[in-house]
C-alpha positions in Angstrom: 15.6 30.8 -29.0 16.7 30.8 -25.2 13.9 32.2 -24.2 11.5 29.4 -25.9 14.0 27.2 -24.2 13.5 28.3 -20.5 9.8 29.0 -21.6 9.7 24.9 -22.5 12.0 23.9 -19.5 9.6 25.5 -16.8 6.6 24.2 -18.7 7.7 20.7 -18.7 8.6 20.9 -14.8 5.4 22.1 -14.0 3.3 19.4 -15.7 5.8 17.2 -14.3 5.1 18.4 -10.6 1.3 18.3 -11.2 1.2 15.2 -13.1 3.2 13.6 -9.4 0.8 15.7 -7.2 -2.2 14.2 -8.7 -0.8 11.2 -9.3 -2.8 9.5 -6.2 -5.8 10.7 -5.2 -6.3 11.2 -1.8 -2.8 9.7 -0.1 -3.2 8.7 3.2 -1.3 10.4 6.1 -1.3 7.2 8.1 -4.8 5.4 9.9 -7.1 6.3 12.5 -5.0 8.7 14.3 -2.0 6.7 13.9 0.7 8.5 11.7 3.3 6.9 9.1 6.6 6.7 11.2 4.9 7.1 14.9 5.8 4.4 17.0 3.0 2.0 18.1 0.3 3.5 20.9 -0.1 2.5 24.3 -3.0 1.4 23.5 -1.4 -1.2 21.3 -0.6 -4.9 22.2 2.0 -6.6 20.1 0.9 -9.9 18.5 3.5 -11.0 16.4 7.4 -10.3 15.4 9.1 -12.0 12.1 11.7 -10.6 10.2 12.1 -7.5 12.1 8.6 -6.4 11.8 6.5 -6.1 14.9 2.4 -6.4 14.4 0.3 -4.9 16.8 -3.7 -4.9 17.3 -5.4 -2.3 19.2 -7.5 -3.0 22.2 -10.0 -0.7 21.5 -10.4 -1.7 17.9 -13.8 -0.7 15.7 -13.4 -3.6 13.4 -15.4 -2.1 10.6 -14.5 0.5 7.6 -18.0 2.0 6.4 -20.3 -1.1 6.5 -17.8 -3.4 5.7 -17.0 -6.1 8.8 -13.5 -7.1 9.9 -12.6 -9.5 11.2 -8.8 -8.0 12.2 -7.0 -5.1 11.9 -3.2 -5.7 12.4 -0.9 -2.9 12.4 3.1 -3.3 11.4 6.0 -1.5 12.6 9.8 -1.7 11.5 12.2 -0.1 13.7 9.5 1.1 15.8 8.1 3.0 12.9 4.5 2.8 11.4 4.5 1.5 8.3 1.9 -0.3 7.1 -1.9 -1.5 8.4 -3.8 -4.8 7.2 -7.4 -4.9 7.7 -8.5 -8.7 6.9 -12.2 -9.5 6.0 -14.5 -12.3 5.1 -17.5 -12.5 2.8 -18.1 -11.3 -1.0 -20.8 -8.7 0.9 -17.6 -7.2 2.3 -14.9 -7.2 -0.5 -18.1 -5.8 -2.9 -18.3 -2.7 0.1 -14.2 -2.2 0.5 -13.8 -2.3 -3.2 -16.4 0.6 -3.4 -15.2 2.4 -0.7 -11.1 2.2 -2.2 -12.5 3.2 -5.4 -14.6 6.0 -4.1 -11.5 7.1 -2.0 -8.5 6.6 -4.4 -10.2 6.2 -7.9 -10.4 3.4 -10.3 -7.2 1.9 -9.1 -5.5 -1.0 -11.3 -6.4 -4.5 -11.4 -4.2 -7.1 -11.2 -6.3 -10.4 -11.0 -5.3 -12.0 -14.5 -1.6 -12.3 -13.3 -2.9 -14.1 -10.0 -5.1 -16.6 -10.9 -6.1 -18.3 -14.1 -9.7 -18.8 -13.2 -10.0 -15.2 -11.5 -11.0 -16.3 -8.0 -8.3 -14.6 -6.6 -9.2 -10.7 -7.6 -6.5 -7.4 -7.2 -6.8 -3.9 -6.9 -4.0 -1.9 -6.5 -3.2 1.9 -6.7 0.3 2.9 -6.8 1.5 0.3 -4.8 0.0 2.0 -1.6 -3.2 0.8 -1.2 -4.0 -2.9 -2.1 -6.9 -4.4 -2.1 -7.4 -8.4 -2.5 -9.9 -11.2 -2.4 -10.2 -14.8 -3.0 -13.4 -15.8 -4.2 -12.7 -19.6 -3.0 -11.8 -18.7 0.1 -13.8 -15.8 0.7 -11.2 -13.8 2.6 -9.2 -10.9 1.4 -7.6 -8.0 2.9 -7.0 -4.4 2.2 -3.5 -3.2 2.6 -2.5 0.6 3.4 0.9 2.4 3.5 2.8 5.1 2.8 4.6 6.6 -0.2 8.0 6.6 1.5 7.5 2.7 2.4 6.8 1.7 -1.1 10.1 4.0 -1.9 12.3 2.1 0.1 11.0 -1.8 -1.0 11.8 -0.1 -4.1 15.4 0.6 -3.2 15.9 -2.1 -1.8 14.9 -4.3 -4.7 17.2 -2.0 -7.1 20.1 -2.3 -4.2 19.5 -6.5 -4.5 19.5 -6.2 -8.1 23.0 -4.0 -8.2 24.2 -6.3 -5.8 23.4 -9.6 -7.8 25.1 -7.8 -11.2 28.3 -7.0 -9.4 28.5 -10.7 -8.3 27.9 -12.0 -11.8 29.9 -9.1 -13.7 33.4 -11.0 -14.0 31.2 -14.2 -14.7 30.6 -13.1 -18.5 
């Protein structure tokens, strides 16, 4: 009976670790040479700063991804660290191409577009939370956004932090 046990125990953790390795295909390490967690380039000029994130463009920029047109790339640091990148696009032509491409790439993804807009003009691809992909059809601008793991893990502790925080206030308000 132990040894069924142990036998069971180490099956589980292995289909546990390969149902996590394979859990997103083809995870990003960061973006054209740019690392998660390096600080910005010197090729980099910052644009903007709010809320203690500093977006930077590079100078040197190819604003395409396969034969879809950009029309900016804008990368985002916190604390100096790389954490995200937003590439922003106009045109169906060119949400039809990064939609293939992210698909391609990451898989069939998940979409989202019936929780954002009634009449579906606004369309949402995301796969797990690191790569999202939207577009809205009225506008005809979208953008594809790419992070880490480890930055969706923290937005993640930090919601769960707020959400301990807000039941402690409330707990002697039963």
């Amino acid at each position: 009976m132990k040894k069924v046990t142990v036998v069971l125990s180490v099956l589980v953790l292995v289909l546990a670790l390969s149902v996590g390795a394979f859990a997103f295909q083809n995870e990003l390490e960061g973006f054209r040479g740019l690392m998660w967690g390096d600080p910005p380039a010197e090729c980099m000029e910052l644009v903007e700063k709010t809320d203690g994130v500093k977006r930077y463009v590079r100078l040197d920029e190819k604003l395409y991804l396969g034969d879809a047109k950009l029309s900016r790339i804008l990368y985002h640091f916190k604390q100096d660290e790389f954490i995200f990148v937003s590439l922003d696009f106009s045109g169906n032509e060119n949400y039809g191409v990064l939609e293939m491409i992210c698909r391609g790439k990451f898989g069939e993804g998940e979409d989202f577009s019936w929780s954002w807009s009634e009449d579906l003009s606004h369309v949402q691809y995301f796969w797990t939370g690191i790569v999202h992909l939207s577009y809205d059809y009225k506008e005809e601008k979208g953008m594809l956004l790419l992070s880490e793991g480890r930055f969706s893990d923290r937005k993640e502790q930090l919601r769960l932090e707020k959400i301990k925080e807000q039941f402690e206030k409330a707990e002697g308000d039963w």
